[in-house]
VOBA-1610 file (N, C-alpha, C; in pm, whole numbers, padded with zeros to 5 digits, always signed):
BEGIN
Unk+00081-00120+00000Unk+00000+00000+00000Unk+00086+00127+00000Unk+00224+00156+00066Unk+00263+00284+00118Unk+00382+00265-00058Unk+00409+00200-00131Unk+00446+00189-00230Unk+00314+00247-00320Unk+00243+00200-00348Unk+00092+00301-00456Unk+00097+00435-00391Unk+00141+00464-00286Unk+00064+00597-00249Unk+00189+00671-00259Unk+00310+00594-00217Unk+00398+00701-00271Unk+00410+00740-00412Unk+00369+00663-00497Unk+00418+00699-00623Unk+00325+00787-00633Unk+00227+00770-00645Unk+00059+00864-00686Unk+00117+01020-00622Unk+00164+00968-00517Unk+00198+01125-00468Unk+00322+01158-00559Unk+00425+01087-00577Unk+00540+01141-00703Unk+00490+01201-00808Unk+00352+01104-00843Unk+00325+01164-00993Unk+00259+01293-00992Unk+00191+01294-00840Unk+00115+01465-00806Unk+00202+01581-00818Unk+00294+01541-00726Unk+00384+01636-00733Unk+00456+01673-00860Unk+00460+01552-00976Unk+00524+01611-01053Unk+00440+01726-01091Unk+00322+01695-01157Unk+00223+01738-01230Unk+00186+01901-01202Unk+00168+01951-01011Unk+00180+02010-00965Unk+00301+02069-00852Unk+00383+02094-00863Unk+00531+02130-00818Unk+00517+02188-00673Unk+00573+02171-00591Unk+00561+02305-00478Unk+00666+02397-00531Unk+00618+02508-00511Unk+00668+02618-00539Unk+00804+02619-00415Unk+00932+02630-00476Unk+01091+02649-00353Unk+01124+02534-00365Unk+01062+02377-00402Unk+01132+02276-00377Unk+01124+02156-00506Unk+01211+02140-00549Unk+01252+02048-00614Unk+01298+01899-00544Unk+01211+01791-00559Unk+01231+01622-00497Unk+01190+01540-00545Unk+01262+01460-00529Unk+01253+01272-00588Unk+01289+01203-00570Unk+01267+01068-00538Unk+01275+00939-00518Unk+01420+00938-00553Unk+01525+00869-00453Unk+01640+00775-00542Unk+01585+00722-00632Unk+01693+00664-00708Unk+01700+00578-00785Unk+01618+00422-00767Unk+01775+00405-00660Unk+01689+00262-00570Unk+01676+00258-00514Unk+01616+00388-00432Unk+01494+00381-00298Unk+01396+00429-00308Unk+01262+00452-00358Unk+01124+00473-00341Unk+01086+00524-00193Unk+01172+00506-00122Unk+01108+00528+00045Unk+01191+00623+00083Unk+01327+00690-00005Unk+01385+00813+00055Unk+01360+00897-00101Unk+01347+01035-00087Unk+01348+01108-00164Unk+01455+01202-00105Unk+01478+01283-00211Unk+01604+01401-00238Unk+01589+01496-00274Unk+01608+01621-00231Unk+01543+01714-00305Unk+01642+01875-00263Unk+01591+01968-00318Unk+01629+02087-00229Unk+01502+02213-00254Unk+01568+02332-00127Unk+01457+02386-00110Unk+01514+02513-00140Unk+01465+02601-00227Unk+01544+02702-00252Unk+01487+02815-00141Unk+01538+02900-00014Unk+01562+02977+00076Unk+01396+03086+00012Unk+01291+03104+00066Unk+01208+03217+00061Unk+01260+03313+00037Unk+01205+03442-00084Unk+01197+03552-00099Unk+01188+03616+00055Unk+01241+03754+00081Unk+01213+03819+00175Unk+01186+03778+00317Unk+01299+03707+00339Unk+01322+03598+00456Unk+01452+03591+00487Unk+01522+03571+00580Unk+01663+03557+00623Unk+01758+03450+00542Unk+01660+03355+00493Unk+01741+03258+00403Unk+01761+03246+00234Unk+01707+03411+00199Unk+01692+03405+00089Unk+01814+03401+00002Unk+01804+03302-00119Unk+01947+03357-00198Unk+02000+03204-00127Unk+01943+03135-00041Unk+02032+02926+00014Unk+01953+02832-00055Unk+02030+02756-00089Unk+01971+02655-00151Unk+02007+02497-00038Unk+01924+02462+00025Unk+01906+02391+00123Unk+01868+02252+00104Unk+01966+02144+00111Unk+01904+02018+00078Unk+01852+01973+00190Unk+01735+01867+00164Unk+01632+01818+00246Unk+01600+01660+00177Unk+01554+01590+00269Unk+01529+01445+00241Unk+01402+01402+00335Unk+01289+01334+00203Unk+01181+01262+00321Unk+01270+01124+00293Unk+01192+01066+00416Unk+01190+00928+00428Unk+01060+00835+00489Unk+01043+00794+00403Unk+00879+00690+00426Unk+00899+00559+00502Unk+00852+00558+00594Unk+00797+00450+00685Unk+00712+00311+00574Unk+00747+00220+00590Unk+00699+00100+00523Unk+00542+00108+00579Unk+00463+00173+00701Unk+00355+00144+00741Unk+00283+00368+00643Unk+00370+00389+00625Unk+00305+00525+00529Unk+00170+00513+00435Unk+00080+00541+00422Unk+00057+00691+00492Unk-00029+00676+00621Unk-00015+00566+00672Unk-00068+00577+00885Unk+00030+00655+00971Unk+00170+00644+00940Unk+00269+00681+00996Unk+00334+00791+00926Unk+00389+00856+00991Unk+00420+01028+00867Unk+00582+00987+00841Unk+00591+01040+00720Unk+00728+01039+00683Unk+00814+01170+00781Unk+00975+01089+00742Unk+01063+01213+00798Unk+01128+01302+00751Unk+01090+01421+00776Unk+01167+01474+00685Unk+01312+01527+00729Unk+01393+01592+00689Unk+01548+01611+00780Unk+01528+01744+00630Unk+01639+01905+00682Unk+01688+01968+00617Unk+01846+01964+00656Unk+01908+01881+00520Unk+02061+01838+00559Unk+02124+01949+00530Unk+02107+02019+00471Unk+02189+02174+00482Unk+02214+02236+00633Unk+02321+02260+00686Unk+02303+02336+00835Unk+02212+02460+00802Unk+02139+02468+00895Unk+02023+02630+00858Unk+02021+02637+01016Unk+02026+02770+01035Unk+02019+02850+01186Unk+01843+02920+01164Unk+01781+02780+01248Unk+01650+02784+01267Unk+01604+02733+01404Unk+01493+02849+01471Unk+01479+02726+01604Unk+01423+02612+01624Unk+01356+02573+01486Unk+01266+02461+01481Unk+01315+02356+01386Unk+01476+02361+01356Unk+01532+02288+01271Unk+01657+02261+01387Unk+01700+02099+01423Unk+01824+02078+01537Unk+01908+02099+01481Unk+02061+02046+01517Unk+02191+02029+01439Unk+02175+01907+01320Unk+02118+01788+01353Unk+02066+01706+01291Unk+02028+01692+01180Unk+01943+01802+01148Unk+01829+01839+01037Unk+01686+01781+01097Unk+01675+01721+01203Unk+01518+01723+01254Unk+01416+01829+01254Unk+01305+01830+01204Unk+01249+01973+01173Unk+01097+01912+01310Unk+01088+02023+01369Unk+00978+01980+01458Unk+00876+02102+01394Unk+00761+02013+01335Unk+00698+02080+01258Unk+00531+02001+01258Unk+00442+02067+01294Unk+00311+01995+01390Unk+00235+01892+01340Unk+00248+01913+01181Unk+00155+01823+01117Unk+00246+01682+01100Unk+00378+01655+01096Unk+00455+01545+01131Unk+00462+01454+01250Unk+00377+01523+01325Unk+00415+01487+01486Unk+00284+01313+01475Unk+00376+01278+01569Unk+00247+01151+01562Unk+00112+01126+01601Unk+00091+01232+01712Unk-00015+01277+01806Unk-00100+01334+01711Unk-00101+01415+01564Unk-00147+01491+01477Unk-00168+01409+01339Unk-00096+01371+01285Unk-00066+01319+01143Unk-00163+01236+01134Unk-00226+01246+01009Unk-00358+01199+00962Unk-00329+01144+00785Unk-00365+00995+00782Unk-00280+00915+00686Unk-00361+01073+00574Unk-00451+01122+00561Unk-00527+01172+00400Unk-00409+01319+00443Unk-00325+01333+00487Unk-00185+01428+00466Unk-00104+01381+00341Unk-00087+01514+00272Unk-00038+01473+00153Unk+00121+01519+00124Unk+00260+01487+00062Unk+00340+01538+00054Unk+00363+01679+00062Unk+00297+01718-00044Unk+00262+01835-00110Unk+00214+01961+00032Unk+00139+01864+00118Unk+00094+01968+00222Unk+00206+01970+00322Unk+00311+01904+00344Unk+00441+01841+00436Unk+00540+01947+00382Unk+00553+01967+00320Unk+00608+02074+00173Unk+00617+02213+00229Unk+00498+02237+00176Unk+00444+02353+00202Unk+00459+02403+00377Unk+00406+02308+00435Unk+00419+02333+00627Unk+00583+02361+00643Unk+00683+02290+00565Unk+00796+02320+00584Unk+00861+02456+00542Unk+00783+02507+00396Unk+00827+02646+00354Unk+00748+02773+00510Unk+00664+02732+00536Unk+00602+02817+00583Unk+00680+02818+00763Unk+00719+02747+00811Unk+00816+02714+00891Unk+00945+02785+00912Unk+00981+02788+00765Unk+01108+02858+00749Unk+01110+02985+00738Unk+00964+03047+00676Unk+00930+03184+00677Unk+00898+03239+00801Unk+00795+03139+00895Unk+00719+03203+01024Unk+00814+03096+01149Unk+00924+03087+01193Unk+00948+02990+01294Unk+00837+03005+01398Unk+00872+02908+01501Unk+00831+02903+01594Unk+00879+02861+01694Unk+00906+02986+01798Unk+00974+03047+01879Unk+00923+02910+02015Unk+00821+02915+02056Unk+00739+02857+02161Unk+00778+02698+02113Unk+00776+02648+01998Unk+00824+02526+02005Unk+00947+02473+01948Unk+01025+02528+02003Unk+01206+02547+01927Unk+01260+02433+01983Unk+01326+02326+01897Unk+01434+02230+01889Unk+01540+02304+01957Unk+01597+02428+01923Unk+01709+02463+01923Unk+01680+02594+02038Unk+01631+02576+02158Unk+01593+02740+02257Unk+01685+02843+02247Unk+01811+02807+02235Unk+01882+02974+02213Unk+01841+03062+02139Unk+01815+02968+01982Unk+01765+03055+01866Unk+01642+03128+01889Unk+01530+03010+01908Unk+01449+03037+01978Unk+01391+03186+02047Unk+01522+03132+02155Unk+01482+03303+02263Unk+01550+03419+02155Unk+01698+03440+02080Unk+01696+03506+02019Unk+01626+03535+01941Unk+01540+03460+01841Unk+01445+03514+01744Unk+01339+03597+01838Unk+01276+03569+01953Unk+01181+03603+02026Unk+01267+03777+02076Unk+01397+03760+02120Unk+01417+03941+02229Unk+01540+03964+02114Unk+01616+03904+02032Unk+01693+04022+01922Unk+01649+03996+01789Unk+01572+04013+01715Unk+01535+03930+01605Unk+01599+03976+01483Unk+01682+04109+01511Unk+01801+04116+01422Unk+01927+04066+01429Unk+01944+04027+01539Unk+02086+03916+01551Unk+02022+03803+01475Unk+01927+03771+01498Unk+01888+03649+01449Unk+01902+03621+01327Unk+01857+03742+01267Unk+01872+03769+01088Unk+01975+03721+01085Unk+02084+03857+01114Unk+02213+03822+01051Unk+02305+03667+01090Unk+02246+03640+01176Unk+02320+03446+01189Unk+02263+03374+01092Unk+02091+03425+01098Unk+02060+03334+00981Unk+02130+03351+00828Unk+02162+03457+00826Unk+02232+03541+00664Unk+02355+03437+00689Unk+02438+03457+00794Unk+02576+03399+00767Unk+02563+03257+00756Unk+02479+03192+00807Unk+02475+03063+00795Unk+02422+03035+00641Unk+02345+03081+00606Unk+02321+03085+00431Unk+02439+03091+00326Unk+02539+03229+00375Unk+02660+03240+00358Unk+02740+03109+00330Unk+02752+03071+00443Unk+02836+02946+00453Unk+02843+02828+00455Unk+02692+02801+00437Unk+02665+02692+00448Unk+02540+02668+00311Unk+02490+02766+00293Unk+02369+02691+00163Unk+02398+02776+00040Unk+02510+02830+00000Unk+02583+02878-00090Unk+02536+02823-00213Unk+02493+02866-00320Unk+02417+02784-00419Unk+02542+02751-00503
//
């Protein structure tokens, strides 16, 4: 089953694109995809090109895929890791009729609006919350140096 639904969703996505991200299946894995996310207009990460990877659970779509942003990005809701804590992934929430496409999108919008109150990373966190121009500019340098297109 989580093989038909991934593809159906490959072929959605082709058909209809998310807008910032380009992804696909390995070669010879169907259950990890590859992709990158090009940094939001008028956002601290604009101008990075950020690779990211789902990975599908053999019990998908009951169980939510994972997603990771393997690019380092100075986010409070993204770890050192690339773990993105992001609500509609969570297990307590995730509802199998969730579609890539909407996983996508929750992630662009993430990167545009963090969230301070549920930060992986609390330093950033509290900085985005009391200097939110330091915050910028770490986020700029880390783009700098790390998602350099």
């Amino acid at each position: 089953m989580a093989t038909n639904r991934i593809r159906k969703e490959y072929l959605q996505l082709q058909k209809n694109p998310v807008h910032l991200v380009s992804i696909a299946p390995r070669e010879d894995n169907l259950y990890l995809w590859e992709g990158t996310l090009s940094g939001p207009a008028n956002s601290p990460f604009e101008g990075g090109l950020f690779k990211i990877e789902i990975t599908f659970p053999q019990e998908y779509p009951f169980k939510p895929p994972i997603l990771k942003v393997v690019t380092k990005i100075y986010h409070p809701n993204v770890d050192d890791d690339g773990s993105i804590c992001i609500g509609i992934l969570k297990s307590d929430t995730w509802k199998p009729t969730i579609k890539i496409t909407q996983v996508l999108e929750a992630l662009i919008n993430l990167i545009i609006e963090p969230n301070p109150a549920d930060a992986l990373r609390p330093n950033i966190g509290h900085e985005f919350s009391t200097n939110y121009n330091e915050y910028v500019e770490n986020a700029k340098r880390y783009v700098r140096t790390y998602a350099n297109k």
